[in-house]
DOZALUM-485614 format. One line per 10 residues: number of its first residue (from 1); for each residue x, y, z of N, C-alpha, C, CB. Coordinates in pm, whole numbers, padded with zeros to 5 digits, always signed. Atoms other than C-alpha are relative to their C-alpha. Glycine has a CB too. Layout:
! residues N
NUM = X,Y,Z,X,Y,Z,X,Y,Z,X,Y,Z ~ ...
! end
This chain:
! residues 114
1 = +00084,-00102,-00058,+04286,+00987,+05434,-00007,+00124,-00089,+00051,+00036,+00136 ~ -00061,-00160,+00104,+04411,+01293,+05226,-00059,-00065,-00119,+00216,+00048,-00026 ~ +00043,-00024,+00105,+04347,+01125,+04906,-00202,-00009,+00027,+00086,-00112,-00104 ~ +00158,+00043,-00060,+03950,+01036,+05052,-00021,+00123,-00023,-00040,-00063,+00165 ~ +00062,-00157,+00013,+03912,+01443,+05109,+00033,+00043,-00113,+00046,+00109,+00099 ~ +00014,-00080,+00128,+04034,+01536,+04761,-00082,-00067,-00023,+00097,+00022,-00104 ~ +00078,+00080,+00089,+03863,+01258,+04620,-00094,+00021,-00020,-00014,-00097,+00014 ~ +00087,-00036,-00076,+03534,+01362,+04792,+00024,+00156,-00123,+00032,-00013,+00195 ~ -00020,-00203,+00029,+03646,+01786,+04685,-00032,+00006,-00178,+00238,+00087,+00041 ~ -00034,-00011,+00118,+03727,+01664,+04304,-00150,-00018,-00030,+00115,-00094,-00057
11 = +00114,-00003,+00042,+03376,+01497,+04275,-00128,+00078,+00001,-00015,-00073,+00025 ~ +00122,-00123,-00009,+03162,+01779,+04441,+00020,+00104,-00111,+00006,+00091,+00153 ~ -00043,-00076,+00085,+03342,+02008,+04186,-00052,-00059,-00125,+00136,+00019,+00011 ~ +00064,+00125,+00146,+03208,+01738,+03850,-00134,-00006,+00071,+00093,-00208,-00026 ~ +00201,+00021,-00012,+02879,+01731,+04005,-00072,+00185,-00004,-00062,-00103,+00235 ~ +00052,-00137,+00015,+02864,+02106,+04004,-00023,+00074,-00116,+00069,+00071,+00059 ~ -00030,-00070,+00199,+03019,+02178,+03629,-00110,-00095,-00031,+00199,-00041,-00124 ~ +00087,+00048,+00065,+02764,+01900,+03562,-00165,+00062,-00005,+00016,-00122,+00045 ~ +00131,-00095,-00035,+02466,+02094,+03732,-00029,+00112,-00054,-00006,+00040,+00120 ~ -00052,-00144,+00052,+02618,+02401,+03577,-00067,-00065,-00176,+00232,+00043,+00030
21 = -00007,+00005,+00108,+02585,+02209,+03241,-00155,-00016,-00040,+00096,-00094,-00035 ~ +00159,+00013,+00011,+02230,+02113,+03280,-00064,+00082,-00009,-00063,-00047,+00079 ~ +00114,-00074,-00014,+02088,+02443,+03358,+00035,+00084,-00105,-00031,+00062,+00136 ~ +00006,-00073,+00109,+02268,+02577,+03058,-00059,-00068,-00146,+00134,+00047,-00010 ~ +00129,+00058,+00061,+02073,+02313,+02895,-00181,+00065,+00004,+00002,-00136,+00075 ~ +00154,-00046,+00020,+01768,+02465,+02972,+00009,+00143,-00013,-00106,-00039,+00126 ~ +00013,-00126,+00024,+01836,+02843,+02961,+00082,+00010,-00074,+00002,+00083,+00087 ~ -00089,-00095,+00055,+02037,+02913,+02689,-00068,-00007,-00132,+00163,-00032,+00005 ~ +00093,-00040,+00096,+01846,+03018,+02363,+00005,-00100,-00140,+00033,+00156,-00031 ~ +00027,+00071,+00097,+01906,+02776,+02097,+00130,-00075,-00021,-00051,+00078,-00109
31 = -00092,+00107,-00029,+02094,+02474,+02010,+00140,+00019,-00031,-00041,-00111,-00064 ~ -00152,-00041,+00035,+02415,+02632,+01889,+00050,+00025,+00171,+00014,+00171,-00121 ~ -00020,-00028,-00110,+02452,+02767,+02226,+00046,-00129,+00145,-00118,+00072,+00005 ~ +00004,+00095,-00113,+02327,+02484,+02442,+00103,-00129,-00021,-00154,-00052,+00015 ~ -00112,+00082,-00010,+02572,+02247,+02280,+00160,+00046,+00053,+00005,-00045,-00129 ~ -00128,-00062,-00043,+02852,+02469,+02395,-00026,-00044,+00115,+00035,+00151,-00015 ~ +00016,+00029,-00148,+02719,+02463,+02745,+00020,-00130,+00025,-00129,+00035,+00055 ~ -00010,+00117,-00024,+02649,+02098,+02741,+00126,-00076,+00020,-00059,-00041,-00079 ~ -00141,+00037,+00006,+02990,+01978,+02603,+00134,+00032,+00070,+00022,+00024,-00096 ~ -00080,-00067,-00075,+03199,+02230,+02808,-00001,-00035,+00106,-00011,+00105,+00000
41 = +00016,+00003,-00137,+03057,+02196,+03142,+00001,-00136,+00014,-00118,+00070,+00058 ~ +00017,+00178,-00056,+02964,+01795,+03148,+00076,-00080,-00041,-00119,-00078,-00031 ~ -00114,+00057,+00024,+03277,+01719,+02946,+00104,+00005,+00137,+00053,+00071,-00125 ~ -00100,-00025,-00126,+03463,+01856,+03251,-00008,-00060,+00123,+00000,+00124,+00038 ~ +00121,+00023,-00141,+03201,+01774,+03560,+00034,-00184,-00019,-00241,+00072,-00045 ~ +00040,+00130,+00015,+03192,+01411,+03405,+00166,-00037,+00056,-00066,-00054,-00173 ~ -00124,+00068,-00004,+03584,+01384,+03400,+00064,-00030,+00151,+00096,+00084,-00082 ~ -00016,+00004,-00147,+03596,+01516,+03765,-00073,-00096,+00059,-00032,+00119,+00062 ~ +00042,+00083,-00119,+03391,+01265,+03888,+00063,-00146,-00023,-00168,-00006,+00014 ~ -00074,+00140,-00012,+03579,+00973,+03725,+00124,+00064,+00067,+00033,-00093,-00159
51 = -00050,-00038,-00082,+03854,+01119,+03857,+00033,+00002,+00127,-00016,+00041,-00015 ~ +00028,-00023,-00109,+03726,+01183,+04163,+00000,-00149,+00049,-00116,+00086,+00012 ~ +00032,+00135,-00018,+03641,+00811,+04143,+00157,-00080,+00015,-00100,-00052,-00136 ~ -00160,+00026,-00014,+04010,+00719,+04105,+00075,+00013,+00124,+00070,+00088,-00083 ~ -00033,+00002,-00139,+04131,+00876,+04369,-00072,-00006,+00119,+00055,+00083,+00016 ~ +00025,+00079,-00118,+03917,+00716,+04630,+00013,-00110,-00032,-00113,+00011,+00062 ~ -00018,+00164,-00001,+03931,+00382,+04483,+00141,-00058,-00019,-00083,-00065,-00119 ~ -00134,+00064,+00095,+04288,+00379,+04363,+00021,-00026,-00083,+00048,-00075,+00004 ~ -00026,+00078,+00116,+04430,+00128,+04125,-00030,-00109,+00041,+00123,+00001,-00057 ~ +00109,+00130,+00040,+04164,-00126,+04178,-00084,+00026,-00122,-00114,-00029,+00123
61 = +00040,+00049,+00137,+03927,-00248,+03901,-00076,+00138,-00063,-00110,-00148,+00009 ~ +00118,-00103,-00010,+03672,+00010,+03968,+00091,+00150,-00019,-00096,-00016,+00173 ~ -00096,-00126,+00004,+03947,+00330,+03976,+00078,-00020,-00136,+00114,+00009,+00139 ~ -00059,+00050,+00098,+04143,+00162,+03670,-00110,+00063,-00099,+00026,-00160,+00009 ~ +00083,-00024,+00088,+03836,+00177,+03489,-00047,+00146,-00035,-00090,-00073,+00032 ~ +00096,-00131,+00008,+03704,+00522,+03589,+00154,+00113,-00074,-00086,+00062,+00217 ~ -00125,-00067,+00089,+04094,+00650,+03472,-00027,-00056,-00139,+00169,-00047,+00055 ~ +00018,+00064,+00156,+04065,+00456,+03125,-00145,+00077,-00050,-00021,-00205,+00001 ~ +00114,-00080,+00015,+03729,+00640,+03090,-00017,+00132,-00039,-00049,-00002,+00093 ~ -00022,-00113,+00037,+03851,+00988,+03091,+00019,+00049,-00104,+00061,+00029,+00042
71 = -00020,-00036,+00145,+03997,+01008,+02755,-00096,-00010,-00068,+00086,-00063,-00065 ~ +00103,+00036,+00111,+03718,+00851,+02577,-00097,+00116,+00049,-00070,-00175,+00000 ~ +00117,-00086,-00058,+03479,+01110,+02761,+00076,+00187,-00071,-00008,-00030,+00237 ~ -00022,-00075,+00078,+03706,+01362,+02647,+00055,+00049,-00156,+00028,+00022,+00057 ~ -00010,+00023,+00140,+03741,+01249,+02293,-00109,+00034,-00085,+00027,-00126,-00022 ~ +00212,+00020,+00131,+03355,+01172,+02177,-00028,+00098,+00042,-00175,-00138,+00028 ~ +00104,-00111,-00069,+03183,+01444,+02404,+00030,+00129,-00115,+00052,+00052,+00200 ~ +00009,-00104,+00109,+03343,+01724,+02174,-00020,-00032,-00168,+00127,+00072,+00015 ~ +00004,+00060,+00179,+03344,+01512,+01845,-00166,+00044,-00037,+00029,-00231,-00023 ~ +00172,+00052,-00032,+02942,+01437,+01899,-00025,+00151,-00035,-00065,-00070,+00196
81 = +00064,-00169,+00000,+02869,+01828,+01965,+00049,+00033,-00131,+00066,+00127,+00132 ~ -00072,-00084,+00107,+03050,+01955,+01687,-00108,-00088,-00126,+00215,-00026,-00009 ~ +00112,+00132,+00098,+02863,+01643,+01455,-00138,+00069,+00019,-00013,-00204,+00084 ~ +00140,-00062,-00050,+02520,+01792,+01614,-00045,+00123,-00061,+00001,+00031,+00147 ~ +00030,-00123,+00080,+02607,+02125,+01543,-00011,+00032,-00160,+00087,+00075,+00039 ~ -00026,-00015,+00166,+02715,+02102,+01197,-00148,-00060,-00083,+00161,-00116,-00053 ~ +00106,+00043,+00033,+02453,+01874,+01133,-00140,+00086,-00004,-00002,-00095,+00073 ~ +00093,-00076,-00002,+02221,+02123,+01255,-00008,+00143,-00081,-00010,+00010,+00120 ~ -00058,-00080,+00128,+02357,+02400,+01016,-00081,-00034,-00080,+00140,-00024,-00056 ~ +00026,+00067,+00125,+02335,+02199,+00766,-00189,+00018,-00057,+00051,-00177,+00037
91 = +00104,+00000,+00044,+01949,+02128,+00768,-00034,+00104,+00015,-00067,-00074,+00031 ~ +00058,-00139,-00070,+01904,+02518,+00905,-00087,+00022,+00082,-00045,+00074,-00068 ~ +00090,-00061,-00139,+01827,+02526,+01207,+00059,+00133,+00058,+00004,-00116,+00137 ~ -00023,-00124,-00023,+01793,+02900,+01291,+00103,+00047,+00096,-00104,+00043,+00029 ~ -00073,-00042,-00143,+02076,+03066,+01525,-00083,+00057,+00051,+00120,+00085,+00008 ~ +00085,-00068,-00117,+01933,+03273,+01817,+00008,+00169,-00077,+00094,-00020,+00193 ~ +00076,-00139,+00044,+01808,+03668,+01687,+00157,+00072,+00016,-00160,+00073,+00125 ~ -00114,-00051,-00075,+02103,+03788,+01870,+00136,-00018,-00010,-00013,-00027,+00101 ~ -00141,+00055,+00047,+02405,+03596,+01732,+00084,+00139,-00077,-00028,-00146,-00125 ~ -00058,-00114,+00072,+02653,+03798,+01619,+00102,-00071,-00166,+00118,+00091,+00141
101 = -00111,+00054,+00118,+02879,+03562,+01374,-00087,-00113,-00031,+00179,-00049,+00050 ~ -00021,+00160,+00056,+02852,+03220,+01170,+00075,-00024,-00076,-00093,-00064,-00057 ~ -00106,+00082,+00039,+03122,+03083,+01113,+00007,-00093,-00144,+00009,-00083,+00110 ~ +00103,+00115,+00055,+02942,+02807,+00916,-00001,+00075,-00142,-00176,-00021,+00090 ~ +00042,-00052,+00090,+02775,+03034,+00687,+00115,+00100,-00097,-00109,+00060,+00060 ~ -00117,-00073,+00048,+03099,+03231,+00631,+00084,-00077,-00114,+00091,+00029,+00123 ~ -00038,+00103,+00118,+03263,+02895,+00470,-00041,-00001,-00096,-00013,-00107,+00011 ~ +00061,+00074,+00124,+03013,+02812,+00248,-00020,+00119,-00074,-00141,-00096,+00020 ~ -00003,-00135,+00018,+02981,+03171,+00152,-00138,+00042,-00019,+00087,+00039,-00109 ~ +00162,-00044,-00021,+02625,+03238,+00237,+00028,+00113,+00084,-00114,-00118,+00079
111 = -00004,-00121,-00022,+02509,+03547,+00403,+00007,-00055,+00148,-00114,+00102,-00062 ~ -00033,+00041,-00129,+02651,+03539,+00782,-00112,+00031,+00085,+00121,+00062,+00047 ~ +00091,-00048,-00077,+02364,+03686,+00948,-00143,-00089,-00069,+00005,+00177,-00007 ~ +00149,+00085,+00076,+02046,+03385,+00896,-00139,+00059,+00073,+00001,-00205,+00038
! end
């Protein structure tokens, strides 16, 4: 019973950071940004709902699986973004007007402000 109402609490919470992650998909000014949002919020949202999935199903096939799942979700999800971003550097794609640092540009010793 008890684990049913967390189980239930954990996944409304992963469907929210995920909702959260989406709309910073669409409002946040350019892709440096929105991969932060993305990776942060739906790395988390996603984990809570396997999670969440766990503890209502247990340690059946379906709960087994959604635990074995977690790591890999929080392995690739930040690898990927970081790959995206860099990648996107790389060919220069503009930061947002408003940035204050790059990191990026600091390495390679270009001028920090693009």
């Amino acid at each position: 019973m008890w684990n049913e109402l967390i189980g239930k609490i954990v996944i409304g919470i992963g469907v929210a950071f995920d909702a959260l992650g989406c709309l910073g998909l669409l409002r946040l000014p350019d892709v440096y940004n929105r991969l932060q949002a993305g990776t942060k919020c739906v790395t988390f949202g996603t984990c809570g709902i396997l999670f969440g999935v766990f503890l209502l199903k247990g340690f059946t096939g379906l709960g087994v699986k959604a635990l074995i799942g977690i790591p890999f979700v929080l392995l690739t999800s930040p690898v990927g973004a970081h790959a995206l971003a860099r990648g996107a550097h790389i060919f220069g794609v503009k930061l947002w007007k408003n940035s204050v640092i790059d990191k990026y540009a600091e390495d390679r010793g270009d001028n920090p402000r693009l």
